[in-house]
Each structure stands twice: as structure tokens, then as C-alpha cells.
C-alpha positions in Angstrom: 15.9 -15.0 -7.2 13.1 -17.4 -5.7 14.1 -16.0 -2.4 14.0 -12.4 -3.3 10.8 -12.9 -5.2 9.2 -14.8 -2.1 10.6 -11.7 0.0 9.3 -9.3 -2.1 5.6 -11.0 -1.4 6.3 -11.3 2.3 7.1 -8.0 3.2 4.4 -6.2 1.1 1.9 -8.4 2.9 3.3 -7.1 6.4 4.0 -3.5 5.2 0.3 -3.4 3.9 -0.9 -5.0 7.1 0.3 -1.9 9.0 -1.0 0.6 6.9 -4.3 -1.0 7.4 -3.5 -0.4 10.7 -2.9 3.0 10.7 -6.2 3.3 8.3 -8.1 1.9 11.4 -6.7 4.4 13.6 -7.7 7.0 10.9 -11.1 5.6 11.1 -11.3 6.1 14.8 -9.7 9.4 14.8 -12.2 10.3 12.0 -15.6 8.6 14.2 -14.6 10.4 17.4 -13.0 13.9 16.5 -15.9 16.1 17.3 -15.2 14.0 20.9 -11.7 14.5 21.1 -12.6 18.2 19.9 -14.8 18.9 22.9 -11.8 17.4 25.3 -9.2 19.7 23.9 -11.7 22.4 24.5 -12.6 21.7 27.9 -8.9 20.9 29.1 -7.6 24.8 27.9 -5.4 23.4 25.0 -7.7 25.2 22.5 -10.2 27.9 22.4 -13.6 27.1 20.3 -13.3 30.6 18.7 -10.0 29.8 17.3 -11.1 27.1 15.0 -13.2 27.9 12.0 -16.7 25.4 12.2 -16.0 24.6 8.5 -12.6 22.7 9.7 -14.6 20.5 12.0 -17.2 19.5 9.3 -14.4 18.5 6.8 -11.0 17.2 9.2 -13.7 14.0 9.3 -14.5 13.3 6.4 -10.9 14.1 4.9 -9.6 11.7 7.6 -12.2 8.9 6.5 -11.3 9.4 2.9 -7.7 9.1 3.7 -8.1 5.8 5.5 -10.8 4.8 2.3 -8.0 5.3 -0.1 -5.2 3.8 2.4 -7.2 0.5 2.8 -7.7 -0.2 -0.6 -4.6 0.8 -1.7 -3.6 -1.9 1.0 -6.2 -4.7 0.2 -4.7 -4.9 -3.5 -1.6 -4.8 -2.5 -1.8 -7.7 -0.4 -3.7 -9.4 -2.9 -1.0 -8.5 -5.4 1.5 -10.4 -3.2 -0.3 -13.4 -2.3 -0.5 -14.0 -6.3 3.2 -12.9 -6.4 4.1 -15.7 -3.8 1.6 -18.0 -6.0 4.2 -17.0 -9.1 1.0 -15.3 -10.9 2.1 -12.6 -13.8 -1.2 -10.7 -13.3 0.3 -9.9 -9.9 4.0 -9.6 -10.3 2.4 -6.4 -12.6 0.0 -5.5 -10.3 2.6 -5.0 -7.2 4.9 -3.1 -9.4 2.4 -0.7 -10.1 1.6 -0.3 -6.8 5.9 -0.3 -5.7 5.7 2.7 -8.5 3.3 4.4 -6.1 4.5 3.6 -3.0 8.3 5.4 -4.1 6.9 8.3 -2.9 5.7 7.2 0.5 9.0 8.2 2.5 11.4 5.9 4.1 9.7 2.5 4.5 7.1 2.6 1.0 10.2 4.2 -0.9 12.8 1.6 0.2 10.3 -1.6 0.0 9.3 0.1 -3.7 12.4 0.1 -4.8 13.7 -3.3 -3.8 10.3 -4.9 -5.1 10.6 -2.8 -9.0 14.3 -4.4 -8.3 13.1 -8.0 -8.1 10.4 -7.9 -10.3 11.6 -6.4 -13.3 14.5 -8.5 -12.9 14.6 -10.8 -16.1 15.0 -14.0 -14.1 12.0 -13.4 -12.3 9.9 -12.3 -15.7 11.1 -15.7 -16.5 9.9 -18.0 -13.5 6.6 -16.0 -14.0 6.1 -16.7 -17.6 8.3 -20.4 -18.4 6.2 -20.8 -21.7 6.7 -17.2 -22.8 10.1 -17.7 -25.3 9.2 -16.4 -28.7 8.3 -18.5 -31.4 11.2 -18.1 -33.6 13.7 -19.1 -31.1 12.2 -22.9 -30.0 13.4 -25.5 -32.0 11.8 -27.4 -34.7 10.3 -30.7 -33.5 
């Protein structure tokens, strides 16, 4: 289970580190749309009167608030990992609420949610995370 575990941390690291990426390009979509507004309209591909003015206040800001919520969605995640790689329980329960979440992200957030709710709610794995947690009933008498 060590190596699943130490997947598990791995690939939510790299996952997350793309969707950072793609909140980046969010960012830069949402910093230069009235830009790439004007192009569209210059080239033909749109027609100024076809687009209501309240559309290009908002698309912005809903893009920057998408990317807001993406990248610290992301930051905890990763830091969730690194502390599941460091064998910490705070963050074995921290990533699986965020692998809850991220089953309904389609495809890639749905698969890696899945295999990570597998390997951490395995009870091998709630057992490397916690050694000193056996009740007190069961240890024996010294």
C-alpha cells in the first residue's frame, strides 16, 4: 500500500499543477478579453451589436473568479499531498475531501478521485497513518 499511497500524493501534486495552469491561462484570458474582444471585432468574426455590453463587464470577472477558486482549490490540494507523502493524517483527510470534489470533474478529476478515496480509505493505509491509534481495550497489559 506504501506505493499506492506515495502514488496517490504524486499524481495529485501533477494533476493540481496543471490546473494551475489552466488557472493562469484563465487569468490571462480574463486580463486581456476586452483585447481579444476588439480583435474578433475588427477581423468580421463578430459584430459589436450582437453582444450585450453587460456580457463584457461580467465574462472577466467570472473568468478571474473561476481561476480564484481553481487555484486554491489547487494550492490545498498540493499541500494535502505533500503531507500525504509526509504520512500526515491531517492530510490523508484533507485530499479525500478534496478527491470527493474532484469526482465530479470529468475524466481525469473523476478517475484520480476515485483511485485516491480507494487508497486512502483503505484500512491499511488508516493504519500507516495513525500506528498508535489501536483502542485501548485491545493492547495488552504490561
Amino acid at each position: 500500500m506504501e506505493k499506492h499511497i506515495s502514488l496517490v500524493g504524486i499524481l495529485n501534486i501533477v494533476y493540481r499543477a496543471f490546473v494551475l495552469l489552466g488557472a493562469v491561462v484563465l487569468y490571462a484570458l480574463a486580463a486581456s478579453f476586452g483585447h481579444l474582444f476588439d480583435v474578433l471585432i475588427r477581423s468580421g468574426s463578430i459584430k459589436a451589436h450582437e453582444v450585450p455590453i453587460e456580457i463584457l463587464n461580467i465574462a472577466p470577472l467570472i473568468l478571474a473568479l473561476v481561476a480564484t477558486i481553481m487555484t486554491i482549490v489547487s494550492l490545498v490540494a498540493i499541500i494535502g499531498a505533500v503531507g500525504v507523502l509526509q504520512r500526515k493524517e491531517w492530510a490523508r483527510v484533507l485530499l479525500l475531501v478534496i478527491s470527493f470534489l474532484g469526482l465530479v470533474r470529468p475524466v481525469l478529476g473523476t478517475i484520480l478521485g476515485a483511485y485516491s478515496i480507494w487508497v486512502l480509505l483503505n484500512d491499511e493505509t488508516i493504519r500507516l497513518f495513525n500506528p498508535d491509534s489501536s483502542p485501548q481495550g485491545l493492547r495488552p497489559a504490561t
